[in-house]
N, C-alpha and C positions, 0 to 999 in steps of 0.2 A: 182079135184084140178087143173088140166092142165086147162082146161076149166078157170076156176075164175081167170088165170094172165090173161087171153085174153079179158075180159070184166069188171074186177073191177079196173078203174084208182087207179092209186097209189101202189095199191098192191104189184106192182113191183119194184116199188120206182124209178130210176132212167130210169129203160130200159123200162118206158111205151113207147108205141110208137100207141096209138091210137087203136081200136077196130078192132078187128078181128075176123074169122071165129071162132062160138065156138063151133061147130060140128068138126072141122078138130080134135081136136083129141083124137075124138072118132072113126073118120073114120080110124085115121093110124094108132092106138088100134090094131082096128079089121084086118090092114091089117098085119102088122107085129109085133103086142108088141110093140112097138117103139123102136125092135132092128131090125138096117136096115148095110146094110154094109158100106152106109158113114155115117149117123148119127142115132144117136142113144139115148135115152133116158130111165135112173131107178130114182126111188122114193128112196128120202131118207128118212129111217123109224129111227126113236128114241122114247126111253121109253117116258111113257104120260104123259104130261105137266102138270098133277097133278097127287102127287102120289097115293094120296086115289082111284083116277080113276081104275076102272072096266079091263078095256084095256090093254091090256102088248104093245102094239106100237103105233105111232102114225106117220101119215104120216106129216116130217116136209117140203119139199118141195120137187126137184129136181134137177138134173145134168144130162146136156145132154154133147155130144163131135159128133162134122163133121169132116170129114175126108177135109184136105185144103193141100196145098202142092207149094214149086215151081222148075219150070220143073218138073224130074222125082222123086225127093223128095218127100215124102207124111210123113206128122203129124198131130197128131189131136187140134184141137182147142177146149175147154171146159167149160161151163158156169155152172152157179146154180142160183138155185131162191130161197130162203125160205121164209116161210109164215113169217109175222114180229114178232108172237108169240116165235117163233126159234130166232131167230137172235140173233147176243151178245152172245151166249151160249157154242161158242166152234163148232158147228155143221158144220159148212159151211169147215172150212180147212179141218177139219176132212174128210169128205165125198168128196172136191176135192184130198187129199190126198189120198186117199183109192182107188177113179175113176183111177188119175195115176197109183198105180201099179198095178192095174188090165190091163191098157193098156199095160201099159211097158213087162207086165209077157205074156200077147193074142197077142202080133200084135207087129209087128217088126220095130213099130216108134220110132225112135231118138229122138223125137223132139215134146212137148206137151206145146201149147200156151195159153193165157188168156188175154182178153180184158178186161180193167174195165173204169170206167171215172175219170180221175182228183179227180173228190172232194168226190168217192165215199173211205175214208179213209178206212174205216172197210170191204172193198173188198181187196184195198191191204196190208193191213196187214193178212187178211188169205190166201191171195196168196203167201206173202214169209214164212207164217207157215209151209203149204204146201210144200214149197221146191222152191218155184218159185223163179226168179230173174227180176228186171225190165231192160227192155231190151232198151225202149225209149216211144218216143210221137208218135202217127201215128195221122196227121195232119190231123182237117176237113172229119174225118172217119165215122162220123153218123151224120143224120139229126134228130135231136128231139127237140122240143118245140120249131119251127120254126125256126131253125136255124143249122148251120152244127156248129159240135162240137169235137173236139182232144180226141182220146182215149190213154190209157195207154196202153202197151203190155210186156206183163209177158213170162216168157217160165223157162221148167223143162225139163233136157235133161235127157238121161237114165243113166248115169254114177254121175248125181249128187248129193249128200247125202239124203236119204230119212228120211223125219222127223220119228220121234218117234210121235206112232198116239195111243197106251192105256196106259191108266192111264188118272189120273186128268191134267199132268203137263203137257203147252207146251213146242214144243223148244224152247232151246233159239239160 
């Protein structure tokens, strides 16, 4: 699955950013699982997109976190991808919600951030499911589709209320 956002455009909807190595990660697989001490990457597994289906899980994409900081401050930064099969489904807050207390409860960061883009709505609406808050603009932050482009930034500090993440119902 790793392999298919690096070579299928679109796949990834907003954060394509052109063709890349599709070996690298199978390389960093083998080197460490893609749990490394600044970044890091798990599968998000949800029941099978049909129920009749055979399968008790299904892998619907991923959520990585790097370790970024300034000075001697260190927090982690967090992304996700899901196949477009997933999406709309509740999946994506849920599993950034879930990635945060995992960090917050392991690693003694303050302070857990999220990039998304302008017009990507349905990213920040499950960033503030999540618990997130939009913090502002960070100007001319990515080059994509030929041109530099303003990202959004999110952030979940550790003392902030953590969504209620079982059951059907989200926060409000």
């Amino acid at each position: 699955m790793l392999q298919r956002f690096l070579t299928e455009p679109g796949l990834i909807g907003l954060d394509w950013a052109g063709f890349r190595d599709a070996q690298e990660p199978v390389r960093r697989y083998a080197a460490d699982g893609y749990l490394g001490a600044e970044n890091s990457r798990l599968i998000v597994e949800t029941g099978p997109p049909d129920p009749d289906a055979e399968q008790e899980h299904a892998a619907a994409g991923f959520v990585g976190w790097h370790a970024a900081g300034f000075g001697v401050a260190r927090f982690w930064e967090i992304g996700i991808a899901l196949l477009p099969e997933w999406r709309g489904q509740g999946i994506g807050w849920r599993a950034q919600a879930l990635l945060c207390d995992y960090l917050f409860t392991h690693t003694p960061a303050e302070r857990i951030q999220a990039g998304t883009h302008p017009e990507n709505t349905a990213e920040q609406r499950s960033l503030e499911k999540a618990g997130f808050r939009r913090e502002g603009v960070l100007r001319s932050v990515e080059f994509r589709a030929g041109r530099w482009r303003d990202g959004w930034l999110y952030s979940r500090l550790r003392n902030d209320p953590a969504p209620r993440i079982s059951g059907d119902v989200p926060p409000t």
